[in-house]
Gaussian input, Z-matrix of N, CA and C with variables (Angstrom, degrees):
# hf/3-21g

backbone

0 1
 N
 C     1     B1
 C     2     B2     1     A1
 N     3     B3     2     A2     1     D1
 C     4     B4     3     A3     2     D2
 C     5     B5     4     A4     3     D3
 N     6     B6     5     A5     4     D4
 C     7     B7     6     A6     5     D5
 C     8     B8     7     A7     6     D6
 N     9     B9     8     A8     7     D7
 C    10    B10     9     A9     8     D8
 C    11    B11    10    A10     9     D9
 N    12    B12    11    A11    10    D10
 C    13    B13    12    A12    11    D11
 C    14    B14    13    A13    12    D12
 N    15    B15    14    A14    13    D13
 C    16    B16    15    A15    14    D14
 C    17    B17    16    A16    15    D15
 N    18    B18    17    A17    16    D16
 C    19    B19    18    A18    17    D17
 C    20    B20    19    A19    18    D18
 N    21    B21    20    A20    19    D19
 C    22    B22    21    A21    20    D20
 C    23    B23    22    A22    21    D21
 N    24    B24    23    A23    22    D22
 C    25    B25    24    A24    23    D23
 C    26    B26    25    A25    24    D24
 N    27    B27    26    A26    25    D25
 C    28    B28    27    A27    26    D26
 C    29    B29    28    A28    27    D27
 N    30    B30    29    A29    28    D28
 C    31    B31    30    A30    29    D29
 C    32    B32    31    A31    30    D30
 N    33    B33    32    A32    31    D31
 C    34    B34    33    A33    32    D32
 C    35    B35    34    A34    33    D33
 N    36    B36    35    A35    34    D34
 C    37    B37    36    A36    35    D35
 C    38    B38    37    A37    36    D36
 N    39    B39    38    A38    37    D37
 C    40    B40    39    A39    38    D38
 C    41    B41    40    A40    39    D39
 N    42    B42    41    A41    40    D40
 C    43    B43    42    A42    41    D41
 C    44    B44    43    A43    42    D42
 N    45    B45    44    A44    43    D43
 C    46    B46    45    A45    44    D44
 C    47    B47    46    A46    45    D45
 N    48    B48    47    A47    46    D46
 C    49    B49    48    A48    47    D47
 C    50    B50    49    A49    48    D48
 N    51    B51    50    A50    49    D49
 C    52    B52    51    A51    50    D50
 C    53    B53    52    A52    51    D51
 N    54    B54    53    A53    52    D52
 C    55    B55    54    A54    53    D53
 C    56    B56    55    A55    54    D54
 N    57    B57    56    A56    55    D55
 C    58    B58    57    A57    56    D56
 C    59    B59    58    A58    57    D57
 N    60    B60    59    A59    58    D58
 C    61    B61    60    A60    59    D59
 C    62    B62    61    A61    60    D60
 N    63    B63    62    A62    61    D61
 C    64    B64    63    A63    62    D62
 C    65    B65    64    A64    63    D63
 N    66    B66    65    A65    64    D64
 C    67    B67    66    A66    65    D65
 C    68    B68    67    A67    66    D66
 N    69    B69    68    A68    67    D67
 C    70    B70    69    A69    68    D68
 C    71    B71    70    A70    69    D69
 N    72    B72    71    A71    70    D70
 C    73    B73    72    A72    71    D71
 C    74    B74    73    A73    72    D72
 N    75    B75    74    A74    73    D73
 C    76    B76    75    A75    74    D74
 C    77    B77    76    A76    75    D75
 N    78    B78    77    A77    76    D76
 C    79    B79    78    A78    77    D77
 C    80    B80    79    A79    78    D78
 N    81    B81    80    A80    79    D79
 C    82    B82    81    A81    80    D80
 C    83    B83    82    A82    81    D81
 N    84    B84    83    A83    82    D82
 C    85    B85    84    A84    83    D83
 C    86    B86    85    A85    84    D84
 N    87    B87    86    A86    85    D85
 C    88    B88    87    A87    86    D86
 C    89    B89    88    A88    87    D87
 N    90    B90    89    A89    88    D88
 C    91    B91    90    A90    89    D89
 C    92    B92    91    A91    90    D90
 N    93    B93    92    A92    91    D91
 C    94    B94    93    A93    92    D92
 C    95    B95    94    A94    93    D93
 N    96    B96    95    A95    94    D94
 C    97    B97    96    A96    95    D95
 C    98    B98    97    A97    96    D96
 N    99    B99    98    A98    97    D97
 C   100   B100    99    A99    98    D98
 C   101   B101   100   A100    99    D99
 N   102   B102   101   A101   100   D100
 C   103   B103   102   A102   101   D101
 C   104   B104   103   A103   102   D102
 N   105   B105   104   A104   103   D103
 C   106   B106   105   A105   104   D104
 C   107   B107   106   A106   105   D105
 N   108   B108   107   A107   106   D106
 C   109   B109   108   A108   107   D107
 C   110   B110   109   A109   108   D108
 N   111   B111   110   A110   109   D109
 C   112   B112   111   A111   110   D110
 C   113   B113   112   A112   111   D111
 N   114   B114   113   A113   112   D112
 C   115   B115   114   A114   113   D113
 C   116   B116   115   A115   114   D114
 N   117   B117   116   A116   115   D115
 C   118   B118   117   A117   116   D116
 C   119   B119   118   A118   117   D117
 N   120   B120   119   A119   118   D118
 C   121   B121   120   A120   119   D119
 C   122   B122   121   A121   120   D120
 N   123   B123   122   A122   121   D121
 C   124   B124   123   A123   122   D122
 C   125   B125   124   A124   123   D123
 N   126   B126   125   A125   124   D124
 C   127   B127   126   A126   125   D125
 C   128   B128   127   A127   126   D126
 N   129   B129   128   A128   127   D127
 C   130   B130   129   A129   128   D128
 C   131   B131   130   A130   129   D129
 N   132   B132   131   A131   130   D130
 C   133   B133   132   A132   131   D131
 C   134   B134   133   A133   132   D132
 N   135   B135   134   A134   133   D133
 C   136   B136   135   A135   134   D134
 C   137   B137   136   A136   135   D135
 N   138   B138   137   A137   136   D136
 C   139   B139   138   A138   137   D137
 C   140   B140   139   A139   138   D138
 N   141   B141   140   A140   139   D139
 C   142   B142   141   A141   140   D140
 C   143   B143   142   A142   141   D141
 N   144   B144   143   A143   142   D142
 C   145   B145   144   A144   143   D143
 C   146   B146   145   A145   144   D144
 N   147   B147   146   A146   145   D145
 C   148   B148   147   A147   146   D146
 C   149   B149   148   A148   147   D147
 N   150   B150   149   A149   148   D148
 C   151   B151   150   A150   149   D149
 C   152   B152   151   A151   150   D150
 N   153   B153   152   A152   151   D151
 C   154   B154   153   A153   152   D152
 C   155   B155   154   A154   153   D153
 N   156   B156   155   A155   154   D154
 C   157   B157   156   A156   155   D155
 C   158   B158   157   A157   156   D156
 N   159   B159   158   A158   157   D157
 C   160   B160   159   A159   158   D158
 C   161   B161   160   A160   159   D159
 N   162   B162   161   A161   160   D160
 C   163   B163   162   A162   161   D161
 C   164   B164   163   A163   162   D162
 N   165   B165   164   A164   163   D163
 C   166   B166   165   A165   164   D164
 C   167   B167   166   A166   165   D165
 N   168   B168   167   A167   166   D166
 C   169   B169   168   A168   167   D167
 C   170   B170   169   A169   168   D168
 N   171   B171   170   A170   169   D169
 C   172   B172   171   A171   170   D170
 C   173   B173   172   A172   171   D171
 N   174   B174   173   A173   172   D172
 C   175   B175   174   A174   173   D173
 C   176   B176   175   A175   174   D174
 N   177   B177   176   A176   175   D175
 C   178   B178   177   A177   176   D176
 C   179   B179   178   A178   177   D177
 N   180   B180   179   A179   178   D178
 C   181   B181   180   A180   179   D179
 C   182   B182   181   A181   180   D180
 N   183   B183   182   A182   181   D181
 C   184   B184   183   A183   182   D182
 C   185   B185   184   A184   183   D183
 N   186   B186   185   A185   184   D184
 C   187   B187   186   A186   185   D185
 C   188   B188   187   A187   186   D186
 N   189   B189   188   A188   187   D187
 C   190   B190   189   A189   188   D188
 C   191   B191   190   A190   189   D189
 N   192   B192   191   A191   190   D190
 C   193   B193   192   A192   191   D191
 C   194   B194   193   A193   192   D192
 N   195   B195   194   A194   193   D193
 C   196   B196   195   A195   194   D194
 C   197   B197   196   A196   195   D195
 N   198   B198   197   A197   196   D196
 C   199   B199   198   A198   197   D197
 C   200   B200   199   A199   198   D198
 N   201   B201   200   A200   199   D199
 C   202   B202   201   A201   200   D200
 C   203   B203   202   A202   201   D201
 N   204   B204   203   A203   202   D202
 C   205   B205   204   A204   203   D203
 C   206   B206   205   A205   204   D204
 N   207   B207   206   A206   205   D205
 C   208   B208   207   A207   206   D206
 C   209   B209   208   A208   207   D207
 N   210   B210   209   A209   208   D208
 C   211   B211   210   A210   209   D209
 C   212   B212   211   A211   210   D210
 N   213   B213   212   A212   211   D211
 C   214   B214   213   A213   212   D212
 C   215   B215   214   A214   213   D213
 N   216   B216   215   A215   214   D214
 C   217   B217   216   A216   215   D215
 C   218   B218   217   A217   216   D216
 N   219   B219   218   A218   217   D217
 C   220   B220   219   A219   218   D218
 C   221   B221   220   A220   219   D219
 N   222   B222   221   A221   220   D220
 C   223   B223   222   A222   221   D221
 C   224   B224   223   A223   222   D222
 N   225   B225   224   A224   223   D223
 C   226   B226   225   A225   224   D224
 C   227   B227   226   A226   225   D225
 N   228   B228   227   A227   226   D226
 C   229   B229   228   A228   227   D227
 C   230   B230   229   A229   228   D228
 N   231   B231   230   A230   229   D229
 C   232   B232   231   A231   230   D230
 C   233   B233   232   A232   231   D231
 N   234   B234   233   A233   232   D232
 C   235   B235   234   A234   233   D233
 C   236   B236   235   A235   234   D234
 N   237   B237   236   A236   235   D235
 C   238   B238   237   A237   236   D236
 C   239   B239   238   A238   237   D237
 N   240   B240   239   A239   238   D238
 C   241   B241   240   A240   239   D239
 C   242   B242   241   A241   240   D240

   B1=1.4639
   B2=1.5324
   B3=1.3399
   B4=1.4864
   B5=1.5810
   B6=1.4555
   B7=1.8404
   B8=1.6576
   B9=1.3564
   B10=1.9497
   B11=1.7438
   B12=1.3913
   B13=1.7144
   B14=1.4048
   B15=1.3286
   B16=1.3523
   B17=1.2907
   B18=1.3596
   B19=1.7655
   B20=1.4275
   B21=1.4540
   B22=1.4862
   B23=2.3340
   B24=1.2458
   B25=1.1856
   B26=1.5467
   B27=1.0782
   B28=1.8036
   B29=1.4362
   B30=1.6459
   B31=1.4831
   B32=1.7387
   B33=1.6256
   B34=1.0599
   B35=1.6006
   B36=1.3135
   B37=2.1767
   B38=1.7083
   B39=1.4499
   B40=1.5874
   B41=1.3864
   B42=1.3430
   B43=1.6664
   B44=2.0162
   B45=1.0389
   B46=1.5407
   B47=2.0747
   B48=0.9279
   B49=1.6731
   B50=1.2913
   B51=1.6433
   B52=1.2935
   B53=1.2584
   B54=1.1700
   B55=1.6346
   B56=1.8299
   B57=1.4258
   B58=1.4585
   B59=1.6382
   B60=1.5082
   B61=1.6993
   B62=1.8680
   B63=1.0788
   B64=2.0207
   B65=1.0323
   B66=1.2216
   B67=1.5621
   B68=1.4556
   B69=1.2282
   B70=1.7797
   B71=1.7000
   B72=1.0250
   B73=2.1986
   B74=0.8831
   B75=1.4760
   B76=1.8114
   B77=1.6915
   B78=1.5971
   B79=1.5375
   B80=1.2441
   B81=1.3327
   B82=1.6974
   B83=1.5799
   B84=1.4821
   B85=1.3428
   B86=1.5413
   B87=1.7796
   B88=1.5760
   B89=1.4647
   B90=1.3833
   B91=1.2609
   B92=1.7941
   B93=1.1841
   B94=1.7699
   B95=1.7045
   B96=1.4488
   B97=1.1981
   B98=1.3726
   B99=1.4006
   B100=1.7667
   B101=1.2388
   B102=1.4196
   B103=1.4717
   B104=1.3322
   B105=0.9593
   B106=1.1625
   B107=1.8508
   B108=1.2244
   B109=1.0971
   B110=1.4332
   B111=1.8431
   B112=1.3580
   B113=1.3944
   B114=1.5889
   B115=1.5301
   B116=1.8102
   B117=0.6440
   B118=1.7723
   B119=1.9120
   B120=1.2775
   B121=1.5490
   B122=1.2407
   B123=1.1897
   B124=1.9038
   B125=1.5797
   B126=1.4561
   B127=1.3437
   B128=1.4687
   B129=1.3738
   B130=1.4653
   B131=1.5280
   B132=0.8864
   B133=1.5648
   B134=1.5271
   B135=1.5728
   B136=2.2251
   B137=1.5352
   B138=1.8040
   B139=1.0464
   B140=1.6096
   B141=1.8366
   B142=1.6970
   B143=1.4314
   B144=1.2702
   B145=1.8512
   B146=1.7326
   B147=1.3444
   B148=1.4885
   B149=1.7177
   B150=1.1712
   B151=1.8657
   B152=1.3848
   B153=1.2254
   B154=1.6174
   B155=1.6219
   B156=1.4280
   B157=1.6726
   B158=1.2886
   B159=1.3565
   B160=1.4154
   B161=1.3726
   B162=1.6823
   B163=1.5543
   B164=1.5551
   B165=1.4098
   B166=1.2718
   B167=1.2858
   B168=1.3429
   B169=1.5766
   B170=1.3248
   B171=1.3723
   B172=1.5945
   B173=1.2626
   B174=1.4198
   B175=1.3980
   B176=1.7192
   B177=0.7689
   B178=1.3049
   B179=1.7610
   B180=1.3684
   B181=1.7476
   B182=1.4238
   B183=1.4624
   B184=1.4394
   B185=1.6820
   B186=1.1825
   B187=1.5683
   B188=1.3197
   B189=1.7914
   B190=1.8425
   B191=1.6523
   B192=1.1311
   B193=1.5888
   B194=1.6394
   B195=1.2996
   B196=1.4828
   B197=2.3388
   B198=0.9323
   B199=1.7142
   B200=1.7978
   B201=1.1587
   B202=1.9045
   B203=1.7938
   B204=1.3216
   B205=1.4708
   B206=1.5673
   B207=1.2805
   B208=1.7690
   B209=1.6468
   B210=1.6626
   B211=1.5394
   B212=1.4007
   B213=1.0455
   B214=1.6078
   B215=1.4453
   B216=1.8216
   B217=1.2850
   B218=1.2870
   B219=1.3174
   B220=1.5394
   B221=2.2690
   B222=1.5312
   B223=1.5431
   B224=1.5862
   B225=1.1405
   B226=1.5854
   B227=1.6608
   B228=1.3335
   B229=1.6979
   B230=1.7760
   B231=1.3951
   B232=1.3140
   B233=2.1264
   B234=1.8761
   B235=1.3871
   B236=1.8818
   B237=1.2689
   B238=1.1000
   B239=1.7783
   B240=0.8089
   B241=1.8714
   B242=1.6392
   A1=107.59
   A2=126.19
   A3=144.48
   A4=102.33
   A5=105.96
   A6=100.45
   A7=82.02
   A8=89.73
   A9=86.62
   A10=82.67
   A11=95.80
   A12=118.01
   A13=114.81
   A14=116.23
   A15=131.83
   A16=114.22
   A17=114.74
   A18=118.27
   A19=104.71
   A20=109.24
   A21=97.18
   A22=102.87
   A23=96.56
   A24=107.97
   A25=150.04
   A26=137.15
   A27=111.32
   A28=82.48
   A29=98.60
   A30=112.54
   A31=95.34
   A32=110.54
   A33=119.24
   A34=113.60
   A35=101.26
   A36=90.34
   A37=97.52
   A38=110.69
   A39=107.92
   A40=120.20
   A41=116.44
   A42=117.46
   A43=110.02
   A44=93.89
   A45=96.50
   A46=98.57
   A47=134.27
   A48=142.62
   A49=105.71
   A50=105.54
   A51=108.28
   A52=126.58
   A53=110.19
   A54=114.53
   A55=90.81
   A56=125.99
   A57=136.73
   A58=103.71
   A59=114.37
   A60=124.36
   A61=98.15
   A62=93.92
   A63=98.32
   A64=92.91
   A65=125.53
   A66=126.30
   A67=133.54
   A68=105.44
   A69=97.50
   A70=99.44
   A71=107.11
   A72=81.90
   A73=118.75
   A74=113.64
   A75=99.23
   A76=99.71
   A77=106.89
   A78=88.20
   A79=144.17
   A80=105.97
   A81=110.31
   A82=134.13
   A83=95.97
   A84=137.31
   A85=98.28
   A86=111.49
   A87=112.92
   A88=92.35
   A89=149.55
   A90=122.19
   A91=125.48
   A92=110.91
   A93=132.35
   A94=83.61
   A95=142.87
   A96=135.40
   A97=108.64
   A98=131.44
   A99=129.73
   A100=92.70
   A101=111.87
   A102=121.12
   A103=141.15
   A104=144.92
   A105=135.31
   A106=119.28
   A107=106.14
   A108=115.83
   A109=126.26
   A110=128.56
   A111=116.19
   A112=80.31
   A113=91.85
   A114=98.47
   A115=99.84
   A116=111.14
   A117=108.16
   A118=109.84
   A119=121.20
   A120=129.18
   A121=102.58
   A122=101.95
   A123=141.48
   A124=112.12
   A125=139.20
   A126=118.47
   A127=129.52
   A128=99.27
   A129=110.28
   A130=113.08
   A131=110.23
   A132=103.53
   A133=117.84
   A134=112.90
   A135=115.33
   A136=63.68
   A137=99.23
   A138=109.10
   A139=98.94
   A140=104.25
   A141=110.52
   A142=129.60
   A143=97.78
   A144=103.42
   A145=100.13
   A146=112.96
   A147=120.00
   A148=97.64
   A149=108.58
   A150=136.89
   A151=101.27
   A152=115.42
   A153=132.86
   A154=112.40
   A155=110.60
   A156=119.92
   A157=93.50
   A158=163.06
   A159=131.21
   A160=139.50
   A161=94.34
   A162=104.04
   A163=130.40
   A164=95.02
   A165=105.57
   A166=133.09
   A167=110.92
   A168=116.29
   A169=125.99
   A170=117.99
   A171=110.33
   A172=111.60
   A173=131.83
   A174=126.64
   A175=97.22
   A176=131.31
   A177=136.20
   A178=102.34
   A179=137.99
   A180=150.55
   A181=96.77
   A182=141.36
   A183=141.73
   A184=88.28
   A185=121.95
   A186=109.95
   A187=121.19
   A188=102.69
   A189=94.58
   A190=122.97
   A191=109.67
   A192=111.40
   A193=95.17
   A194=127.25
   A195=116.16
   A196=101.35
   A197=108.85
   A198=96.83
   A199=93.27
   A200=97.75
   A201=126.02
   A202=80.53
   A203=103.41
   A204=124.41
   A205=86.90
   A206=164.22
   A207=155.01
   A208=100.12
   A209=90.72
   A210=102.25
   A211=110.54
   A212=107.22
   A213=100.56
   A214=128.23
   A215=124.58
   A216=137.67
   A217=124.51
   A218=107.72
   A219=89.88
   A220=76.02
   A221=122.29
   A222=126.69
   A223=116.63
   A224=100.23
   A225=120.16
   A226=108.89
   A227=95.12
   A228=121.38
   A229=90.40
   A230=100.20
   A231=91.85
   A232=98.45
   A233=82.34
   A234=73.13
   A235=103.60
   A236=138.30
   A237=141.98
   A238=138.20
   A239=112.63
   A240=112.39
   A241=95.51
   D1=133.78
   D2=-165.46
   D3=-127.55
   D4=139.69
   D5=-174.59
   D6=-110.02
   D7=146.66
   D8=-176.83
   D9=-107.79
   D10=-174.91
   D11=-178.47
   D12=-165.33
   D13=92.33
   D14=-174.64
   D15=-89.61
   D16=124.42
   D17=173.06
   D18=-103.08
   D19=122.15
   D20=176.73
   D21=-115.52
   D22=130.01
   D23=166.11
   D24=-110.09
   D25=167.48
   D26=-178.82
   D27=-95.53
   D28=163.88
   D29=-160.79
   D30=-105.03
   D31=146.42
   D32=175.21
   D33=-19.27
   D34=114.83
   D35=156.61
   D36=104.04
   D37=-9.99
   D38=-169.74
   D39=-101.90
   D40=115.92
   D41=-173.49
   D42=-35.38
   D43=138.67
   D44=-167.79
   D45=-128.18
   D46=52.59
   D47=174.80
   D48=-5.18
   D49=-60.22
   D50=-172.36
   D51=-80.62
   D52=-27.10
   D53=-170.75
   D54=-71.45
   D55=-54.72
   D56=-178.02
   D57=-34.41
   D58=-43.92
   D59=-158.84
   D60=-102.90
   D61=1.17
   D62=155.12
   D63=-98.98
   D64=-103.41
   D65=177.62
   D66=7.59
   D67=-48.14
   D68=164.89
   D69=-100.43
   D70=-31.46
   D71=164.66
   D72=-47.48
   D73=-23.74
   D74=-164.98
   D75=-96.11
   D76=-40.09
   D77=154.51
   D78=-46.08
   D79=-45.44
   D80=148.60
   D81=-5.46
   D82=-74.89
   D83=-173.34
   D84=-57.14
   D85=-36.13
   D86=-175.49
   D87=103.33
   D88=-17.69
   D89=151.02
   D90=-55.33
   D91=89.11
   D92=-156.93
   D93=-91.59
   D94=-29.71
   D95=-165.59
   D96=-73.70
   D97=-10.80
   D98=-149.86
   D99=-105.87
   D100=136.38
   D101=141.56
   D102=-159.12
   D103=-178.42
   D104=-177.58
   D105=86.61
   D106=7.61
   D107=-179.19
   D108=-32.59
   D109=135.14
   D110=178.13
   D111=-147.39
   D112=148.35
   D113=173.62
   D114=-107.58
   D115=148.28
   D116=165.87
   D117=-136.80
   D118=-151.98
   D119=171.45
   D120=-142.65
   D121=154.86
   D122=175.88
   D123=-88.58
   D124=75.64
   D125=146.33
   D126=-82.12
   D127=154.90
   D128=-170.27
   D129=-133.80
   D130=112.05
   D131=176.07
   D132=-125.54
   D133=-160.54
   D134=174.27
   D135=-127.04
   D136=150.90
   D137=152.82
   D138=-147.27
   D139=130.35
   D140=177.25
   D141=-96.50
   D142=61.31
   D143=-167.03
   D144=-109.96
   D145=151.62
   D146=168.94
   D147=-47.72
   D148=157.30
   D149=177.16
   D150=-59.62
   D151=-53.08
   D152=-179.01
   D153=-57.98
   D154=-31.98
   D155=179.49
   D156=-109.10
   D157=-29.29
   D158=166.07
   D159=-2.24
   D160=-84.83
   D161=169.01
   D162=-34.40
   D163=-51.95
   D164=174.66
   D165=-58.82
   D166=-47.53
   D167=165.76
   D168=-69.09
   D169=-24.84
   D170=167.76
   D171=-74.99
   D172=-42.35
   D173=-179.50
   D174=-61.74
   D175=-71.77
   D176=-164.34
   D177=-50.46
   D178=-30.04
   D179=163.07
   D180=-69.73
   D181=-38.03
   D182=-158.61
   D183=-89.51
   D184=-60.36
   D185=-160.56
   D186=-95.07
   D187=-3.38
   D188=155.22
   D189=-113.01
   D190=23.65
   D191=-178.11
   D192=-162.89
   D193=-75.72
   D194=-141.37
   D195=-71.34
   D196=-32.21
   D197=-178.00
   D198=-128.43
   D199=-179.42
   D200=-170.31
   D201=-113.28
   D202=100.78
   D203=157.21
   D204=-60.97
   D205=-27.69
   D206=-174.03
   D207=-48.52
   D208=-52.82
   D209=-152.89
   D210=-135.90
   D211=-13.18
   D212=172.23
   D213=-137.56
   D214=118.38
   D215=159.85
   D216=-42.71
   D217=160.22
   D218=-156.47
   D219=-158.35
   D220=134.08
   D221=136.62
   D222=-119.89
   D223=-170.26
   D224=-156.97
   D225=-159.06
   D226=141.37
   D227=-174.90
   D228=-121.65
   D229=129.94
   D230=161.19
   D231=-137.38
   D232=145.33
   D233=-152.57
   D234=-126.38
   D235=101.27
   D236=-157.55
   D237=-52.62
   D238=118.56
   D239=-139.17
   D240=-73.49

């Protein structure tokens, strides 16, 4: 059993709402140094597949269910239990 760790992100060039509406909060706040803000999500799962089928099955779980291959990138840590 392997715990995976998926970062999912918006992909270069893609309007991001939220990351923009941190970004001036934090200017707000008077942190004037930040930018570029993106928010993305954290999945985490066990996954029990041979070493040899890993790769494969998370890419293949990432681009038909867990993110929008349109607009959002996505890596992975997989990390051995």
């Amino acid at each position: 059993m392997a715990k995976v760790k998926i970062y999912v992100t918006p992909k270069q060039g893609v309007l991001d709402p939220q990351g923009k509406t941190v970004e001036a909060a934090l200017h707000t706040l008077g942190y004037k140094n930040v930018a570029g803000v993106k928010i993305g999500k954290y999945i985490e799962l066990e996954l029990n597949a041979r070493p040899a089928d890993r790769e494969k099955q998370i890419n293949e779980m990432c681009k038909k269910l867990l993110t929008n291959p349109v607009i959002e990138d996505f890596t992975f840590q997989v990390v051995e239990a």
